[in-house]
C-alpha distance (Angstrom), angle and dihedral (degrees) to the residues before:
residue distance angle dihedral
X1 . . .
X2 3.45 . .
X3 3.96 128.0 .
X4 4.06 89.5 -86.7
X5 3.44 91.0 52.8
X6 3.53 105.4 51.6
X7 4.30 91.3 47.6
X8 3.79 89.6 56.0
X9 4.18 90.0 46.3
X10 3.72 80.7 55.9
X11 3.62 101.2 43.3
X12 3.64 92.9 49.7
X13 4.08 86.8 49.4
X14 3.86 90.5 51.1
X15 3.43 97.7 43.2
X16 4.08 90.9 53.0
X17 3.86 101.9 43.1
X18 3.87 119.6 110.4
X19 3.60 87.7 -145.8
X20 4.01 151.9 30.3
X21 3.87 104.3 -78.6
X22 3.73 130.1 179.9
X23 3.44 115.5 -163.6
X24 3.75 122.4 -179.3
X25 3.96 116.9 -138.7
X26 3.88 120.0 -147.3
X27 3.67 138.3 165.0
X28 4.22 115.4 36.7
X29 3.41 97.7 -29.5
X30 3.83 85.0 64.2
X31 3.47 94.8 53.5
X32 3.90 89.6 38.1
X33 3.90 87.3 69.0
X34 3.42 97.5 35.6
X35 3.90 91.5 66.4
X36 3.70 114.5 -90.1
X37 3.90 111.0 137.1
X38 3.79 94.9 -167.4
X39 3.81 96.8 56.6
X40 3.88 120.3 94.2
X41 3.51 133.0 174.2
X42 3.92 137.0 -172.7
X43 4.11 89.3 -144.1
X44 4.19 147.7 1.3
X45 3.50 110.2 -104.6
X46 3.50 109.2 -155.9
X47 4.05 128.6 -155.9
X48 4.08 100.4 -119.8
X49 3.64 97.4 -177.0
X50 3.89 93.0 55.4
X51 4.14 90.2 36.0
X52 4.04 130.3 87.2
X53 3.24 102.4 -152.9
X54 3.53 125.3 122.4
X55 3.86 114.2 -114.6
X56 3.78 96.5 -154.1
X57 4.10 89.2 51.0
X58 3.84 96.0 43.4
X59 3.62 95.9 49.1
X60 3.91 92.5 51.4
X61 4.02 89.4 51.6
X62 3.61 88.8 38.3
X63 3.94 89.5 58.7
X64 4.11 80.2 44.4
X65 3.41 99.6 62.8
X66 3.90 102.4 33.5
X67 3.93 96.6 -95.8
X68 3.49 109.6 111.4
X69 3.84 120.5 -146.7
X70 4.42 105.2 -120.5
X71 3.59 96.4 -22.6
X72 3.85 124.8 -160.0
C-alpha cells in the first residue's frame, strides 16, 4: 500500500461507520500517511486498546471495502 491507498481505505471506513470513531494508526501505515515515500506496508495496524471503534462494525465494512479485519 502506498500513501493513496491507505487514505481511500480510510475514507471508505469513515464514510460507512454508524458512528464517530477514532482509530489510532501505528506501524508503516502511520508513517505511510505521515509522508515517507520509501515506506510500504501490506496492511494498517490499528491500536485497539486506545481506539473506539466497534470490532463487530469495522470488520463487516472492512470485508465491504476489500480490507479484511485480522485476516489469516
Amino acid at each position: 500500500m502506498n500513501r493513496q491507498d491507505v487514505e481511500n481505505y480510510l475514507a471508505a471506513l469513515d464514510q460507512r461507520l454508524e458512528r464517530p470513531t477514532e482509530l489510532v494508526v501505528y506501524g508503516s501505515a502511520a508513517f505511510i500517511l505521515l509522508g515517507e515515500t520509501e515506506r510500504t506496508s501490506l496492511d494498517i495496524d490499528i491500536a485497539g486498546p486506545y481506539s473506539t471503534a466497534d470490532l463487530g462494525e469495522m470488520t463487516r465494512i472492512g470485508e465491504e471495502i476489500g480490507l479484511p479485519v485480522n485476516p489469516d
